[in-house]
N, CA and C atoms as an extended XYZ file, in Angstrom:
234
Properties=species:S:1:pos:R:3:atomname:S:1:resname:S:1:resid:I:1 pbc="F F F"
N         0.848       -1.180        0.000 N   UNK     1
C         0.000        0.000        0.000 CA  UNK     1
C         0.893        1.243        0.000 C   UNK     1
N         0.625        1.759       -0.775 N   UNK     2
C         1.268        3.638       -0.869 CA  UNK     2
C         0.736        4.690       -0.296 C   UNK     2
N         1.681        5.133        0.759 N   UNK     3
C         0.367        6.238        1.579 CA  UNK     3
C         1.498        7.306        1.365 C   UNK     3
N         0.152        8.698        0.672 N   UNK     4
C         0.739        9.577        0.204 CA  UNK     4
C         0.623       10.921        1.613 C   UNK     4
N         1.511       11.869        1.557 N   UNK     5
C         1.492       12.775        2.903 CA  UNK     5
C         1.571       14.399        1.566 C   UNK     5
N         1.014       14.781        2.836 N   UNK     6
C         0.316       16.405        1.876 CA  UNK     6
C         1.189       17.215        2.431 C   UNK     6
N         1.873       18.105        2.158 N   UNK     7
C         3.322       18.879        2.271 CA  UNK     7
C         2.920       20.215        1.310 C   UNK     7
N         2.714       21.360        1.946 N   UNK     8
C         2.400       22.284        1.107 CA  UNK     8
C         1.494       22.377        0.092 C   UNK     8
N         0.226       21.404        0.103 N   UNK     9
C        -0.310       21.271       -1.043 CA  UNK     9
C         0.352       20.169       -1.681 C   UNK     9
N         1.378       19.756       -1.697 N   UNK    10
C         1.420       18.727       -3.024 CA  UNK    10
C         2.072       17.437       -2.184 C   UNK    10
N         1.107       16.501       -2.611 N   UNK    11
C         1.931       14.915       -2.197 CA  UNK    11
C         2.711       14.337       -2.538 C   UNK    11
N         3.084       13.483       -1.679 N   UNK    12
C         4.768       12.796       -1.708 CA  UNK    12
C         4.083       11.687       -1.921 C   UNK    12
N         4.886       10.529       -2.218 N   UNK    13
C         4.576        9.090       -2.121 CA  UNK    13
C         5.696        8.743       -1.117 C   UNK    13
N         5.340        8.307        0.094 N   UNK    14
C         6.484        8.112        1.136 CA  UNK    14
C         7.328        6.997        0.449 C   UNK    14
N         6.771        6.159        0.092 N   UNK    15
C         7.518        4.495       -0.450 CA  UNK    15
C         8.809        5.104       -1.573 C   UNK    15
N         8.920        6.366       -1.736 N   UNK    16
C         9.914        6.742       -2.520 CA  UNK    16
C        10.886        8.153       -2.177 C   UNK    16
N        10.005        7.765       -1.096 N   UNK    17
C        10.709        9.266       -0.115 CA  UNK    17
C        12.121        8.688        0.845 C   UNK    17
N        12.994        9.264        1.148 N   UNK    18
C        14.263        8.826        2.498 CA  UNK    18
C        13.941       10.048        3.215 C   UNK    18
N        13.012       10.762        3.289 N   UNK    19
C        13.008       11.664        4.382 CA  UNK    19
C        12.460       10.948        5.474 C   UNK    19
N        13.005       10.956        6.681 N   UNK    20
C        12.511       10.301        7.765 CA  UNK    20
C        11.479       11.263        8.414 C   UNK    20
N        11.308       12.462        8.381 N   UNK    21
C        10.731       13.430        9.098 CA  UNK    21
C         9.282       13.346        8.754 C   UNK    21
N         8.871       12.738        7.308 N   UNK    22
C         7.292       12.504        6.639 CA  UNK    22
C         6.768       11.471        7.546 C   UNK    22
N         7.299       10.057        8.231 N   UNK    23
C         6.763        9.050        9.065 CA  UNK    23
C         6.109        9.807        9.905 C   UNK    23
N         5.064        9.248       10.634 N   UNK    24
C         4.311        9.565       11.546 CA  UNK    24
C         4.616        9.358       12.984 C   UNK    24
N         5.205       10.046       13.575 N   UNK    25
C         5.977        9.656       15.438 CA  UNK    25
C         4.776       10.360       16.191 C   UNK    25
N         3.968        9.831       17.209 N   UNK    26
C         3.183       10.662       18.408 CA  UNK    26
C         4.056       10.987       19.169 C   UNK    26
N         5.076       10.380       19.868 N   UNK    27
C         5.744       11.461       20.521 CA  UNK    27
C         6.467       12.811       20.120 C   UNK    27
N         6.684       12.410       18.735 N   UNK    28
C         7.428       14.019       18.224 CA  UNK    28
C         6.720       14.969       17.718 C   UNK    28
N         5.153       14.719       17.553 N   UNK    29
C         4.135       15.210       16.984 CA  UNK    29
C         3.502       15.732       18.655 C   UNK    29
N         3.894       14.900       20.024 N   UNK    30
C         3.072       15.775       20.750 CA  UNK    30
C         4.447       16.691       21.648 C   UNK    30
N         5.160       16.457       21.301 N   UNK    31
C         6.573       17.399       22.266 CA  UNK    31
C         6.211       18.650       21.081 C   UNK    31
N         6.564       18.272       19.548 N   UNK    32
C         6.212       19.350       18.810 CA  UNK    32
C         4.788       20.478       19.361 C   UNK    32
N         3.542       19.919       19.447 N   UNK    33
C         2.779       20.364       19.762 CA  UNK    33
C         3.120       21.260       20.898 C   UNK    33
N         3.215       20.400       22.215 N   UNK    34
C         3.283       21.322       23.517 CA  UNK    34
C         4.692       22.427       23.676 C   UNK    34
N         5.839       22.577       22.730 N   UNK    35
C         6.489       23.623       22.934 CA  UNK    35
C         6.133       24.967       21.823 C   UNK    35
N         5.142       24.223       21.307 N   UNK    36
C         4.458       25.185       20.250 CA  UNK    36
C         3.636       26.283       20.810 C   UNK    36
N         3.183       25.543       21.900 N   UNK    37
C         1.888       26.421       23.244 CA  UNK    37
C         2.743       27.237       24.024 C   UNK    37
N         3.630       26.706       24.463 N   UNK    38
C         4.512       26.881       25.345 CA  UNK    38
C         5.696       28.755       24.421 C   UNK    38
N         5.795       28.399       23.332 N   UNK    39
C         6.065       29.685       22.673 CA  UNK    39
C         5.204       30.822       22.166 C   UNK    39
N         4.008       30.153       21.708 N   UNK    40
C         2.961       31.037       21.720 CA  UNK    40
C         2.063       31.765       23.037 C   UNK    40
N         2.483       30.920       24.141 N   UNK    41
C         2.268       31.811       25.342 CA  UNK    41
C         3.307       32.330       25.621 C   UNK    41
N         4.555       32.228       25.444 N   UNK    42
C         5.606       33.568       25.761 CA  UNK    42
C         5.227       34.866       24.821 C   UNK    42
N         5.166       34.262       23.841 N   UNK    43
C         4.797       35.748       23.087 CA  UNK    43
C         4.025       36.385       23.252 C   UNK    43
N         2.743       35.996       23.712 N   UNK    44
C         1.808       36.282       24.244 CA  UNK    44
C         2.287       37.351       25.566 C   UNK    44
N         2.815       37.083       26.072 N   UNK    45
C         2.937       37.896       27.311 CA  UNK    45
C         4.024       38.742       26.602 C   UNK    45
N         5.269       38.753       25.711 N   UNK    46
C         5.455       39.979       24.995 CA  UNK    46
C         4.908       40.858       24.892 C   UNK    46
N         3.847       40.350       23.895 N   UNK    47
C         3.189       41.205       23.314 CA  UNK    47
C         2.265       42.117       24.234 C   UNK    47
N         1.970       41.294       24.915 N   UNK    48
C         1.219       42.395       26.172 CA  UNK    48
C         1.736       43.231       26.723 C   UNK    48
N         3.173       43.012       27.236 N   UNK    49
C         3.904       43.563       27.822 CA  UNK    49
C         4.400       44.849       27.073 C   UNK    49
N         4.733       44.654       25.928 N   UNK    50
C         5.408       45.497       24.713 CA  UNK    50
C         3.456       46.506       24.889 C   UNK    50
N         2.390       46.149       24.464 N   UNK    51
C         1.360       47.001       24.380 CA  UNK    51
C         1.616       47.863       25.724 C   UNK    51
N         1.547       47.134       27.096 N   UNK    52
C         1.490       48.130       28.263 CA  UNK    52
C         2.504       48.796       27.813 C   UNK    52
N         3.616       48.787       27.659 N   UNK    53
C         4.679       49.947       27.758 CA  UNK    53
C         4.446       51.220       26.981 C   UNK    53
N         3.821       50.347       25.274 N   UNK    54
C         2.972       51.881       24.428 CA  UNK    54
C         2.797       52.379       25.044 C   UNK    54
N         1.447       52.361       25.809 N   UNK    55
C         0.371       52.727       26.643 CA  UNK    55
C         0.763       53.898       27.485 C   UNK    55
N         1.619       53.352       28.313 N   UNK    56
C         2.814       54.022       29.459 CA  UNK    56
C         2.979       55.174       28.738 C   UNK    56
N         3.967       55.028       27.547 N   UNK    57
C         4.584       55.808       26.770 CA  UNK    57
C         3.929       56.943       26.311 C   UNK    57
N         2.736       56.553       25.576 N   UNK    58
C         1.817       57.254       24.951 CA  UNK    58
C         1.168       58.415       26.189 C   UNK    58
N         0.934       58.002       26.876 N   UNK    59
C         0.187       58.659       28.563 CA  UNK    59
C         1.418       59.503       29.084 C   UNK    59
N         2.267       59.071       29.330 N   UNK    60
C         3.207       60.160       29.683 CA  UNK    60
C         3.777       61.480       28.743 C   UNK    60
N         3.739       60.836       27.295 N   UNK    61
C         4.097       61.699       26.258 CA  UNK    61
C         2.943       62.686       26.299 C   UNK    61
N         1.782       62.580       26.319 N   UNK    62
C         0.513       63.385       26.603 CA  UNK    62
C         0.803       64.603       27.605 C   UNK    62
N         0.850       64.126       28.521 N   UNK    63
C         1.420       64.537       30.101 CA  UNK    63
C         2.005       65.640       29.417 C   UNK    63
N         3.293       65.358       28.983 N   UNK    64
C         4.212       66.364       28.612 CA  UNK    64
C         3.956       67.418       27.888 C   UNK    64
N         3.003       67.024       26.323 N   UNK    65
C         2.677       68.402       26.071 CA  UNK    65
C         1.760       69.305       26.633 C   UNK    65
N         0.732       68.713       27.809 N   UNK    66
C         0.351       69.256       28.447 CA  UNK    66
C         0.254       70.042       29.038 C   UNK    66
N         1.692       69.425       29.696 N   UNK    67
C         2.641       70.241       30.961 CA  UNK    67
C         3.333       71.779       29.710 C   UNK    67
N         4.170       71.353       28.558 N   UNK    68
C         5.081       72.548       27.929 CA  UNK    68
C         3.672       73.193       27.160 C   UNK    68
N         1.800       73.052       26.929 N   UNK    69
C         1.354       73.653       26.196 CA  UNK    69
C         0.707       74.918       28.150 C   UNK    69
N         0.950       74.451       28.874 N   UNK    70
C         0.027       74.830       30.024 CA  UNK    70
C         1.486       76.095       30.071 C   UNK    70
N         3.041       75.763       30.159 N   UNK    71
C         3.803       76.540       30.439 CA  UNK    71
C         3.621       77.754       29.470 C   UNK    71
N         3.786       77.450       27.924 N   UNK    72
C         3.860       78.135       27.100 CA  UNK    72
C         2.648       79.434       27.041 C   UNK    72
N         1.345       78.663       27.713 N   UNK    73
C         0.429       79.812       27.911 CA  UNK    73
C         0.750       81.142       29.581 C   UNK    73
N         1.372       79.831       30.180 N   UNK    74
C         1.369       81.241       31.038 CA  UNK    74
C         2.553       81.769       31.071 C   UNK    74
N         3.343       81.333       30.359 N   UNK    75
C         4.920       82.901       30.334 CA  UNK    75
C         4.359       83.222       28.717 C   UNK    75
N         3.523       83.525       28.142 N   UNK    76
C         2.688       84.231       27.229 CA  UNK    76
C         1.647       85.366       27.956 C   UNK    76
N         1.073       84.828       28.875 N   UNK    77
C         0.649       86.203       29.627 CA  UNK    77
C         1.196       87.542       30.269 C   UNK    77
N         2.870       86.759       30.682 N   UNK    78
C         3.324       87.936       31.691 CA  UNK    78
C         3.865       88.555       30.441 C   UNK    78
């Protein structure tokens, strides 16, 4: 029997393949899996982390012209 594996869209015929990596392993298919989670929740907290800091950034930068538009009006009065 010829069992064909789907790779980008196009099939292989394993029976003529030497790639060992096309066989089917559950353990390397579930270690693959769980450090897959395991990186997509680090990034995850990147990315959050990287948004709070915008945030930070953005809010304090505010602040500031605040602060030099509030100065600029009152040494414009005297």
């Amino acid at each position: 029997m010829k069992i064909l594996y789907i790779i980008l869209g196009y099939p292989i015929n394993h029976s003529n393949s030497k790639c060992d990596e096309l066989k089917y392993n559950n353990k390397q298919l579930a270690t693959n899996s769980h450090n897959s989670v395991i990186f997509q929740k680090e990034m995850k907290k990147i990315i959050n982390n990287f948004n709070t800091s915008i945030l930070k950034l953005q809010k304090s930068h505010s602040k500031f012209h605040m602060k030099k538009t509030q100065f600029q009006q009152e040494s414009s009065i005297i």
